[in-house]
ROSE-4610 file (N, C-alpha, C; in Angstrom, 1 decimal, always signed):
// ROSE-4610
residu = [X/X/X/X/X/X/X/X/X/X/X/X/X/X/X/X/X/X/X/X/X/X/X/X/X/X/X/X/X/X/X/X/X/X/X/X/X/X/X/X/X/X/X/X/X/X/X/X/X/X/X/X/X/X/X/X/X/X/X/X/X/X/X/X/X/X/X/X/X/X/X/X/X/X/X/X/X/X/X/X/X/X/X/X/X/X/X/X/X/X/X/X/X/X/X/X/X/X/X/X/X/X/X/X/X/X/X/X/X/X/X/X/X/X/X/X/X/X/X/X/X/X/X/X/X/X/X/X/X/X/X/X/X/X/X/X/X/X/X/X/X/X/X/X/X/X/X/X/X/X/X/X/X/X/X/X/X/X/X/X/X/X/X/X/X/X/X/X/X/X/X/X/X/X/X/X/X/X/X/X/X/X/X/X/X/X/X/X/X/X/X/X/X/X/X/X/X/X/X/X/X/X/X/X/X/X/X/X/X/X/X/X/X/X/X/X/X/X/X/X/X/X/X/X/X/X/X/X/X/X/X/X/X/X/X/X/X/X/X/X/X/X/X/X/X/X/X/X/X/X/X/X/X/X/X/X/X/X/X/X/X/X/X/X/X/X/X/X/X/X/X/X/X/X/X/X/X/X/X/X/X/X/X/X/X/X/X/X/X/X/X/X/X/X/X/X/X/X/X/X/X/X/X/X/X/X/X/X/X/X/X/X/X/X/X/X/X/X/X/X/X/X/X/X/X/X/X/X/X/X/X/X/X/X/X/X/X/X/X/X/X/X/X/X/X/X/X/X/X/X/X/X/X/X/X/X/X/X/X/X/X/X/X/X/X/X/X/X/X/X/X/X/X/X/X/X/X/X/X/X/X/X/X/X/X/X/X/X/X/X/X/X/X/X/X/X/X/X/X/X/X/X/X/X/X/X/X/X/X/X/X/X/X/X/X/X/X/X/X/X/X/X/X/X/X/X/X/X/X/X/X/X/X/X/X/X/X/X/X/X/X/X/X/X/X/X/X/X/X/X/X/X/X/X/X/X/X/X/X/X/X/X/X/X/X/X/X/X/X/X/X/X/X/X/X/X/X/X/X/X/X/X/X/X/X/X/X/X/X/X/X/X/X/X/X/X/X/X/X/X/X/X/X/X/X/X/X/X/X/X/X/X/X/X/X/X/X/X/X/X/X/X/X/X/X/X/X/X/X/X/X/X/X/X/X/X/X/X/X/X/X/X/X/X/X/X/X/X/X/X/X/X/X/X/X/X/X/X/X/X/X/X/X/X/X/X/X/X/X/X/X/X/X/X/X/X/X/X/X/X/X/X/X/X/X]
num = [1/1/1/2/2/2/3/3/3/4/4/4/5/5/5/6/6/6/7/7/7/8/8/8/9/9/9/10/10/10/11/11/11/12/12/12/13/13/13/14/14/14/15/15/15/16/16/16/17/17/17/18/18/18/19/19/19/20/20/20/21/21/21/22/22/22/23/23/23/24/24/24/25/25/25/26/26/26/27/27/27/28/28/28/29/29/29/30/30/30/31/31/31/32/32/32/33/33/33/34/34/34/35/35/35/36/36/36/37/37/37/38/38/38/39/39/39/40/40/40/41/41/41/42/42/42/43/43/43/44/44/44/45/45/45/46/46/46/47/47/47/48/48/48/49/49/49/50/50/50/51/51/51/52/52/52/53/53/53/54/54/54/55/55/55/56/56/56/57/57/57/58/58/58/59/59/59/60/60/60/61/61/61/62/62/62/63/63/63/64/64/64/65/65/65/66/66/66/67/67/67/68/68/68/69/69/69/70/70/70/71/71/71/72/72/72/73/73/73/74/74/74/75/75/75/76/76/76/77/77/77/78/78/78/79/79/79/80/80/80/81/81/81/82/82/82/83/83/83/84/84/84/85/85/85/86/86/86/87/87/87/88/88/88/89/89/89/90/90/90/91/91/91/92/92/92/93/93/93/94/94/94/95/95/95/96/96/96/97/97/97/98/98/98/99/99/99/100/100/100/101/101/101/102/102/102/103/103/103/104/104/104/105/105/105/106/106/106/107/107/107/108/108/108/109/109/109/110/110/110/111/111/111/112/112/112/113/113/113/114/114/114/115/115/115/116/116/116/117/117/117/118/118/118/119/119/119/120/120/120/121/121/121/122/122/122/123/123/123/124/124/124/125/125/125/126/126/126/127/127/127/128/128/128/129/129/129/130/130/130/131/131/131/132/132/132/133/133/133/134/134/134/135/135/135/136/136/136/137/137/137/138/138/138/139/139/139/140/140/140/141/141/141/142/142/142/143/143/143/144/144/144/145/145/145/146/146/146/147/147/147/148/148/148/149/149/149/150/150/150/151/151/151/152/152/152/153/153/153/154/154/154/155/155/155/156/156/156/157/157/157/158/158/158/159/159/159/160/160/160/161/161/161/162/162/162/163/163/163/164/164/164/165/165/165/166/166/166/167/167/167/168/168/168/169/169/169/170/170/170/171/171/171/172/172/172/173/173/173/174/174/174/175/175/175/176/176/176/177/177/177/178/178/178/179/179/179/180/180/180/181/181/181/182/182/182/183/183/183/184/184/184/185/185/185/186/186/186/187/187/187/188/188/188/189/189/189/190/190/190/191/191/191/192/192/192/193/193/193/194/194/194/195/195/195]
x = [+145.4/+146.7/+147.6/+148.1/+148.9/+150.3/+150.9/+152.2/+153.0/+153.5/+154.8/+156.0/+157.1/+158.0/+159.3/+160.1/+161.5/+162.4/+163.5/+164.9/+165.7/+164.6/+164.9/+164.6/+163.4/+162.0/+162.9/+163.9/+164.4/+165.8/+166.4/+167.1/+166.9/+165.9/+165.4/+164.9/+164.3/+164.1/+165.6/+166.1/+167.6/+167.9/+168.1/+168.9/+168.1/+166.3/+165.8/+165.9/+165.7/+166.5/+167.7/+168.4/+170.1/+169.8/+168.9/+169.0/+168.0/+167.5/+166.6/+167.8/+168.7/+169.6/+170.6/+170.8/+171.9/+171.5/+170.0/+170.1/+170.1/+169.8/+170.0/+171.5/+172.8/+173.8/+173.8/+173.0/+172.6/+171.8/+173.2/+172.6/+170.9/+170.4/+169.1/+169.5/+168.2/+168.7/+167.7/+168.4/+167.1/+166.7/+165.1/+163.9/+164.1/+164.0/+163.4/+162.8/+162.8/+161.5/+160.6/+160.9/+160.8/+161.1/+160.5/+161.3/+162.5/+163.1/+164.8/+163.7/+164.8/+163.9/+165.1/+164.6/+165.7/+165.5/+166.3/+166.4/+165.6/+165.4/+165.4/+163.9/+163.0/+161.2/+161.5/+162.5/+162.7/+162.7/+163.6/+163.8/+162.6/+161.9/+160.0/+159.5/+159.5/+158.5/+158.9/+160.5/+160.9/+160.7/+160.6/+160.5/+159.3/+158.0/+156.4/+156.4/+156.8/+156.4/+157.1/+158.4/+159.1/+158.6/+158.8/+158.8/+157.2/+156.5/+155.1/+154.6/+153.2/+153.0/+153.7/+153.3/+154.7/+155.6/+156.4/+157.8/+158.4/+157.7/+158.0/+158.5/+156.9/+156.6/+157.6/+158.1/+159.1/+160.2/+160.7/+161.7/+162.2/+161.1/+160.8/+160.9/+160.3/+160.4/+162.0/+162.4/+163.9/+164.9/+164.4/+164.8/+164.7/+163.1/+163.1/+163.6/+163.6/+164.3/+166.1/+166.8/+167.9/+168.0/+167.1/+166.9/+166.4/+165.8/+165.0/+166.4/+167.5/+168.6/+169.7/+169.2/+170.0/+171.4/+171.6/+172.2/+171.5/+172.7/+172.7/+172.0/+170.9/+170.9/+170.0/+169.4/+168.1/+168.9/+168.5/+169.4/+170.0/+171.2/+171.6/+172.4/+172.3/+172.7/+172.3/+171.3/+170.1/+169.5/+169.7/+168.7/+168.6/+167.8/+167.4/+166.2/+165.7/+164.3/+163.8/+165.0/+163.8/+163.3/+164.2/+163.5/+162.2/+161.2/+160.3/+159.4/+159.8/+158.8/+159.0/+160.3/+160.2/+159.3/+159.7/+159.0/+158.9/+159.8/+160.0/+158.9/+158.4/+158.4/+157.0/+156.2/+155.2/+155.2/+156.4/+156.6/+157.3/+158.3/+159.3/+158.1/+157.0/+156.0/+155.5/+155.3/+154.4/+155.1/+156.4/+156.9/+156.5/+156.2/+155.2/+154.2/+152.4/+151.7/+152.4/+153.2/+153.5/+154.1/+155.0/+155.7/+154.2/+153.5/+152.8/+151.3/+151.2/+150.1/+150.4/+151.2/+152.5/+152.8/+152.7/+152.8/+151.3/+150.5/+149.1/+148.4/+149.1/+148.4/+149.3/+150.3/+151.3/+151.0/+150.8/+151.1/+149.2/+148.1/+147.1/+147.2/+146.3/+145.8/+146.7/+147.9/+149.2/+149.3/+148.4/+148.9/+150.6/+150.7/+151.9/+152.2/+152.8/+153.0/+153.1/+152.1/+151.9/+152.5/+153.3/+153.9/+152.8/+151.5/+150.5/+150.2/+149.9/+149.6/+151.0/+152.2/+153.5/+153.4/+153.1/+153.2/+151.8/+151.1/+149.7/+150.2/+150.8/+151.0/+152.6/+153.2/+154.3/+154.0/+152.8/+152.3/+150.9/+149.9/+149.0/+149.8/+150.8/+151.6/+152.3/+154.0/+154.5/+154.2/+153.7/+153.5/+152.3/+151.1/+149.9/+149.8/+150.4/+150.4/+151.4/+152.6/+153.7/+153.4/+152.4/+151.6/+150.6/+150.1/+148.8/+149.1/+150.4/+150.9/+152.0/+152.7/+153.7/+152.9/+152.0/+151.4/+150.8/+150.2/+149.9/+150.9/+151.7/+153.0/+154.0/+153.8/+154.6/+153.5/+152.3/+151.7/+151.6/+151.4/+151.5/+153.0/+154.4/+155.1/+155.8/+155.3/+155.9/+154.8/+153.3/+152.6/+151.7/+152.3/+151.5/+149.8/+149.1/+147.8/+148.4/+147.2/+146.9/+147.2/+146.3/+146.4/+147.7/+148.4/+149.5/+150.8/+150.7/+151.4/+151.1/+149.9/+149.8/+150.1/+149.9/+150.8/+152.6/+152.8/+154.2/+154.9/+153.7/+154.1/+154.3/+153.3/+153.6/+154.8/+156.0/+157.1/+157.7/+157.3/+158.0/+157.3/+156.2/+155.0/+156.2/+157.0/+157.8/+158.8/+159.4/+161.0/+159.8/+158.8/+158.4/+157.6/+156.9/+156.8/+157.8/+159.1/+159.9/+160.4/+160.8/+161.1/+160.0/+158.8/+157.8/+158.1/+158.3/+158.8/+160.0/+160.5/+162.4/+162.0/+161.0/+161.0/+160.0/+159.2/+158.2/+159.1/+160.5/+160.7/+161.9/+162.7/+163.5/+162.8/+161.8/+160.8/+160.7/+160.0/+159.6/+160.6/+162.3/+163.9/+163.5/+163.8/+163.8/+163.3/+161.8/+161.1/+161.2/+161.5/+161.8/+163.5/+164.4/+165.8/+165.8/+165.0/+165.4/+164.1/+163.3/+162.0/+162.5/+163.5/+163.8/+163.5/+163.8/+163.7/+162.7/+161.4/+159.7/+159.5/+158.4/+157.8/+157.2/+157.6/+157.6/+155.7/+154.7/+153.6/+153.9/+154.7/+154.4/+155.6/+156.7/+157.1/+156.2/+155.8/+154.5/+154.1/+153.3/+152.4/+153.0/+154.1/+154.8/+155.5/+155.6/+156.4/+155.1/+153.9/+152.5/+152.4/+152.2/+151.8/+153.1/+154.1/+155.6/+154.9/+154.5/+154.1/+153.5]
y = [+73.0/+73.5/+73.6/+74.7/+75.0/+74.0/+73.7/+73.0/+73.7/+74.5/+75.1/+74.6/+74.7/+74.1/+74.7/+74.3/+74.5/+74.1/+75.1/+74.7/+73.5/+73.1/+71.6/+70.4/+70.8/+69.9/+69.6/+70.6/+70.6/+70.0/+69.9/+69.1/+67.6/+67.1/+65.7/+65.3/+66.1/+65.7/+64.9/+66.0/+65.6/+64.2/+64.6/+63.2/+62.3/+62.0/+60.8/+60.3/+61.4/+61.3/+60.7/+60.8/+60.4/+59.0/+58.6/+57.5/+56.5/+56.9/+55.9/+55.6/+56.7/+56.3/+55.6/+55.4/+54.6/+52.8/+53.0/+52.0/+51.2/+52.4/+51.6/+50.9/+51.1/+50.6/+49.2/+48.9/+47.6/+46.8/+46.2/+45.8/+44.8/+44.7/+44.7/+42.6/+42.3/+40.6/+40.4/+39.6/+39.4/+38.1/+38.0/+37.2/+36.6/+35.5/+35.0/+35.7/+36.3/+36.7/+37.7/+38.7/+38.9/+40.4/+41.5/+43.1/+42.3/+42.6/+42.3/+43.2/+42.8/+42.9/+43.9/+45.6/+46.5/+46.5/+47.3/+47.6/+49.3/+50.0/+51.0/+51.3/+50.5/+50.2/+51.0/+50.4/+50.4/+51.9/+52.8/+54.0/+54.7/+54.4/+55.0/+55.0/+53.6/+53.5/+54.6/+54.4/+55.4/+56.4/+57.3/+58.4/+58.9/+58.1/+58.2/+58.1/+57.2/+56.8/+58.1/+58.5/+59.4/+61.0/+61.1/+62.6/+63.3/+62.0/+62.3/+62.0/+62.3/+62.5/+63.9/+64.7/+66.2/+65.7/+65.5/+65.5/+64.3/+63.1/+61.9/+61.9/+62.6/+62.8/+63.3/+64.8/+65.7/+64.9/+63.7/+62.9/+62.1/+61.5/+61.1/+61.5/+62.6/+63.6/+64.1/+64.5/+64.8/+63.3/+62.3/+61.1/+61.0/+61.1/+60.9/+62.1/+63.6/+64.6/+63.9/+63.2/+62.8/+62.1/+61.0/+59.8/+60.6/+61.5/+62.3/+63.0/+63.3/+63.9/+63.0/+62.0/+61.2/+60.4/+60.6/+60.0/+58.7/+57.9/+56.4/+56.0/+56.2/+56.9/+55.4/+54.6/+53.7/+52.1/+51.3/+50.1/+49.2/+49.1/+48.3/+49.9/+50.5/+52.0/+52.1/+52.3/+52.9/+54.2/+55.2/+56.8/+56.8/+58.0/+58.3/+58.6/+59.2/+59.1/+58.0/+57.2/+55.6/+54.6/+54.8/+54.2/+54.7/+55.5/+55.4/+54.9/+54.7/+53.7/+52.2/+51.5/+50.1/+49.5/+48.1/+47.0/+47.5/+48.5/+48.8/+50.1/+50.3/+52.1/+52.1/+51.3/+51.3/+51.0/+50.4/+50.2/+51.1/+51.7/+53.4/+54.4/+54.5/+55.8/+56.0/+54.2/+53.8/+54.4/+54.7/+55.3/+56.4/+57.3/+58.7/+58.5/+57.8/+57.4/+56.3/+55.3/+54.8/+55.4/+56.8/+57.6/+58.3/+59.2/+59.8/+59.0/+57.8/+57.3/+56.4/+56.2/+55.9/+56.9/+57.9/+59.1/+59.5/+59.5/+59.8/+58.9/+57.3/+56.3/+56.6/+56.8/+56.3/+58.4/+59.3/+60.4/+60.9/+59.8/+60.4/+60.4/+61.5/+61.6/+62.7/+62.2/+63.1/+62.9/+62.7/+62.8/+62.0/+60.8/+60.3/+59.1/+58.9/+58.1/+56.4/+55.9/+54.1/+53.5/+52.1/+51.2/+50.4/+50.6/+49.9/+50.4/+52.3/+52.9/+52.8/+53.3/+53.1/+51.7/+50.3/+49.2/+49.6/+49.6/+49.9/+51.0/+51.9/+52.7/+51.9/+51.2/+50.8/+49.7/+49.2/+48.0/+48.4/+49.3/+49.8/+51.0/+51.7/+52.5/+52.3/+51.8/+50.9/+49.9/+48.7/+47.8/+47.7/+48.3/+48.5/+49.6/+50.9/+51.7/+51.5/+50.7/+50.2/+49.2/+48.0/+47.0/+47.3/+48.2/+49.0/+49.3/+50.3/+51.0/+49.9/+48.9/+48.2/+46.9/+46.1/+45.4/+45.5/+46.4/+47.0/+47.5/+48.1/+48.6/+47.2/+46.3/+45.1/+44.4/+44.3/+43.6/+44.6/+45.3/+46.6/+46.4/+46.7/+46.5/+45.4/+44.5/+43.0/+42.0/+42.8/+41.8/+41.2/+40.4/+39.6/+40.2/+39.1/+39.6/+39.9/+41.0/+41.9/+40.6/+39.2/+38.2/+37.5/+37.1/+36.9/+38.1/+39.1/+40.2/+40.2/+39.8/+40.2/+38.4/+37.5/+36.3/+36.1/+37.0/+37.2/+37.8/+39.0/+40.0/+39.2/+38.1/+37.3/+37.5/+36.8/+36.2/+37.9/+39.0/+39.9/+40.1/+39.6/+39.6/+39.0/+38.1/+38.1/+39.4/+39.4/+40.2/+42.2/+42.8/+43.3/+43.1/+42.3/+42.0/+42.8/+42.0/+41.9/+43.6/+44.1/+45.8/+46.7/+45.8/+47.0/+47.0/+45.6/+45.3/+46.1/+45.9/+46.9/+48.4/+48.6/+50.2/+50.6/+49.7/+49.9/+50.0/+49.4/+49.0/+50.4/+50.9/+51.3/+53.2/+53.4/+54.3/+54.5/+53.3/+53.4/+54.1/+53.4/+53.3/+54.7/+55.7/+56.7/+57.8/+57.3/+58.4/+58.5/+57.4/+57.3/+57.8/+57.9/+57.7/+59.1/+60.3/+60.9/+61.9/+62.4/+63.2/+64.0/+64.9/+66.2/+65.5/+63.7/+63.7/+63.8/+63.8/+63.9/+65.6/+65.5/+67.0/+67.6/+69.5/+69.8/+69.3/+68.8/+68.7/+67.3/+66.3/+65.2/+65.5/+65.9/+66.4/+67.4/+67.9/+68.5/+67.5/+66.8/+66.1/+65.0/+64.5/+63.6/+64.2/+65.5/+66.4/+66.5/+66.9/+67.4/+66.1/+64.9/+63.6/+62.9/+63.9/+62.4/+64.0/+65.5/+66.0/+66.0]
z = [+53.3/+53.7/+52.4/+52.4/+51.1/+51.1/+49.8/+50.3/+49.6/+50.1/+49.6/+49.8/+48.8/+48.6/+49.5/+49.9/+50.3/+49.9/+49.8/+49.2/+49.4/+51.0/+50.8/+50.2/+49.6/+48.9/+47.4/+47.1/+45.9/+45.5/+47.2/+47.0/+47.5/+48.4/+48.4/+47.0/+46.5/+44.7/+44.1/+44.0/+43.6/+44.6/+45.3/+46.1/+45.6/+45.3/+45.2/+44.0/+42.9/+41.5/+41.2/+42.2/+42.0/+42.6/+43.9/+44.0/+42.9/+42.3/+41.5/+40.1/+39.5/+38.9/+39.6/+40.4/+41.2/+41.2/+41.7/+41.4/+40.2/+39.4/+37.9/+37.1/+38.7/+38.0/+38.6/+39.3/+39.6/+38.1/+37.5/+36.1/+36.3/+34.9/+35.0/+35.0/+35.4/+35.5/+34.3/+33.4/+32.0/+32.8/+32.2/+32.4/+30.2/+30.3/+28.8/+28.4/+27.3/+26.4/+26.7/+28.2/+29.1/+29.6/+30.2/+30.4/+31.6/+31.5/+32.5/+34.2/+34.4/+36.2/+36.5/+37.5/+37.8/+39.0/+40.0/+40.8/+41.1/+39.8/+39.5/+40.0/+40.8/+41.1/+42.0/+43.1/+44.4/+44.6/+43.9/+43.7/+43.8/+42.5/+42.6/+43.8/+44.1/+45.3/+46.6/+46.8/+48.1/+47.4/+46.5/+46.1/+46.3/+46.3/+46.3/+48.0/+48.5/+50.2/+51.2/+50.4/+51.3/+51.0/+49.5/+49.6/+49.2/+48.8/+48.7/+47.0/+46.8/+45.0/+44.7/+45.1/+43.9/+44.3/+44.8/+44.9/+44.4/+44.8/+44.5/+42.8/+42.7/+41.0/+40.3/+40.8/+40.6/+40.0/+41.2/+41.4/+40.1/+39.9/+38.8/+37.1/+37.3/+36.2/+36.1/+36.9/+36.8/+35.9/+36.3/+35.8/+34.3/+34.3/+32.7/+31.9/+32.3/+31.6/+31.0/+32.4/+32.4/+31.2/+31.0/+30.0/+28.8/+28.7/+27.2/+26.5/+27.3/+26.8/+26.5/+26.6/+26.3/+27.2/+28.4/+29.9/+29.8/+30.0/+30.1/+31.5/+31.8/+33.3/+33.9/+32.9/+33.2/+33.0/+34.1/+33.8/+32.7/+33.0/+31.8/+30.7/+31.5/+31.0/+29.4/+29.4/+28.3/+28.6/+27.7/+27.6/+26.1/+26.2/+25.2/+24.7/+23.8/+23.5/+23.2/+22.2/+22.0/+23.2/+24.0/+25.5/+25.6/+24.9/+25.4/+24.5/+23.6/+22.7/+22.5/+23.2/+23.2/+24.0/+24.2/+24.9/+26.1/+26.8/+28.5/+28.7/+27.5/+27.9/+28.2/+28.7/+29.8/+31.0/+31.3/+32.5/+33.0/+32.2/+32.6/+32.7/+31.9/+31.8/+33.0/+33.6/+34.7/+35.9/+35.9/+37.4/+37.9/+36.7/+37.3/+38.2/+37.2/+38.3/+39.3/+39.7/+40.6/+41.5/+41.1/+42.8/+43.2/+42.5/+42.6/+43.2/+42.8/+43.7/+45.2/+45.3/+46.1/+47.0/+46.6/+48.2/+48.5/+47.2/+48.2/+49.3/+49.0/+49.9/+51.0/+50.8/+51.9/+53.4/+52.1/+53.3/+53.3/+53.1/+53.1/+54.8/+55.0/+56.4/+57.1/+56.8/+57.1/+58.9/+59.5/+60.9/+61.4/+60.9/+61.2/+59.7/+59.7/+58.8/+59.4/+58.4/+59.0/+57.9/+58.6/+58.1/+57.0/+57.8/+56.6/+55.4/+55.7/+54.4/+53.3/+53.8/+53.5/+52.3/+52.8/+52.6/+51.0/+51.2/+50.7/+49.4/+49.9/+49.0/+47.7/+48.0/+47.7/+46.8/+46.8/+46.0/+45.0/+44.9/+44.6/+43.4/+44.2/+43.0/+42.4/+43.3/+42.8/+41.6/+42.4/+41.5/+40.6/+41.0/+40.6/+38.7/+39.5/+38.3/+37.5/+37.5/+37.1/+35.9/+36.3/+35.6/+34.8/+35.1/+34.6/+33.1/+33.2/+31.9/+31.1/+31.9/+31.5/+31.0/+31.4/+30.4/+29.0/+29.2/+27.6/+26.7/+27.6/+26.6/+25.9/+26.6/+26.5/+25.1/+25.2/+24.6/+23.0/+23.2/+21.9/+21.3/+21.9/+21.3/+20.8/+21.6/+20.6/+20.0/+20.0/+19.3/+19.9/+21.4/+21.8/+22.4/+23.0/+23.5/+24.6/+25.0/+26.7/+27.3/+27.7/+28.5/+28.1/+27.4/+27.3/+28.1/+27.8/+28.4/+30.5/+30.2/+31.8/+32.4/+31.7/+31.8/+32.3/+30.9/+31.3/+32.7/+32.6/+34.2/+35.7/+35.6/+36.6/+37.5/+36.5/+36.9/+37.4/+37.4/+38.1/+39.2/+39.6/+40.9/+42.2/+42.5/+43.7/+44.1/+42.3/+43.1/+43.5/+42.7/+43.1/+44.9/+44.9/+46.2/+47.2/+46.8/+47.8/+48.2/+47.1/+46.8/+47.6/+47.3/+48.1/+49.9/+50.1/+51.5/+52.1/+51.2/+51.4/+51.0/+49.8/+50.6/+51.5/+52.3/+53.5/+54.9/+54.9/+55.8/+55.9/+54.7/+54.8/+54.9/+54.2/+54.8/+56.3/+57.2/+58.1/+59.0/+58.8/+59.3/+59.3/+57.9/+57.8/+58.5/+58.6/+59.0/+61.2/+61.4/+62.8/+62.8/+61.8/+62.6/+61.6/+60.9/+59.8/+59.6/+60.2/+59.8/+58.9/+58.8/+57.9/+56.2/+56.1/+54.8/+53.9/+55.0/+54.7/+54.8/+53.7/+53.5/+55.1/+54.8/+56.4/+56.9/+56.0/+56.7/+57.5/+56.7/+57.7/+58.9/+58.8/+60.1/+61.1/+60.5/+61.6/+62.2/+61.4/+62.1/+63.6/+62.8/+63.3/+64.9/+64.7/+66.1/+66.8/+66.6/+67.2/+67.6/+67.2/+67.7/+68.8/+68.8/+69.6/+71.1/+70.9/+72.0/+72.7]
């Protein structure tokens, strides 16, 4: 099935864009020694669960264009280009694969959308491809070992937890109280299955 885009597809981009900076004015809470813990995941993750991998992705990419031009746009109001070479900038790189693997778990199958794949997708991309690129980046830029770095990550393993829950849940809200926000295949699917 081809997925062509809609005038609407381009402005859920936008809107999800705007929300993943939004949450970034929810200042970042520092951890010791530590990447600061954002609000700014949560964003990813609904961006990947709702609008899919392209668009999620899109979402995303609009973000970092924001941040590459220099917009204070990333918590704790930081842009710029050197954001992508510090201590953070594997766990910022990581939001691409995390929206993008994040809508493939969450809209595979496409018949309707499940609170499980949703959930599944929110933790695997989310948090999965997030840790993947942000532990190494953490251990490269300050020195320490891989196992020291992925030591450290730990201590962000609850408040992520909890973000994938709040965007499983606020997805699910969505997609029952809101279909237009989902790409037109999974409203297809979703109208063919409530017929």
């Amino acid at each position: 099935m081809r997925d062509n885009w809609e005038a609407r597809d381009i402005a859920r981009v936008a809107v999800f864009a705007a929300l993943i900076v939004v949450l970034g004015f929810i200042g970042p809470i520092p951890v010791p020694g530590l990447v600061p813990i954002t609000a700014q995941t949560l964003g990813v993750m609904l961006a990947g669960v709702v609008l899919g991998a392209k668009r999620g992705g899109a979402a995303v990419l609009v973000v970092f264009a924001l941040v590459a031009i220099g917009l204070p746009v990333l918590s704790g109001g930081r842009g710029g280009l050197g954001v992508f070479a510090g201590p953070t900038a594997g766990y910022l790189i990581g939001w691409l694969p995390a929206a993008i693997v994040a809508g493939l778990i969450a809209h595979a199958g496409a018949r309707r959308l499940s609170a499980w794949r949703v959930a599944l997708g929110a933790v695997v991309g989310g948090i999965g491809c997030g840790y993947a690129l942000g532990i190494p980046g953490v251990a490269l830029a300050t020195g320490i070992s891989l196992p020291e770095a992925a030591l450290s990550a730990l201590a962000f393993l609850p408040g992520d937890a909890i973000k994938a829950v709040i965007a499983t849940l606020l997805a699910m809200a969505l997609y029952r109280a809101y279909p237009p926000a989902f790409p037109v295949r999974i409203r297809r699917a979703r109208a063919s299955v409530a017929a």
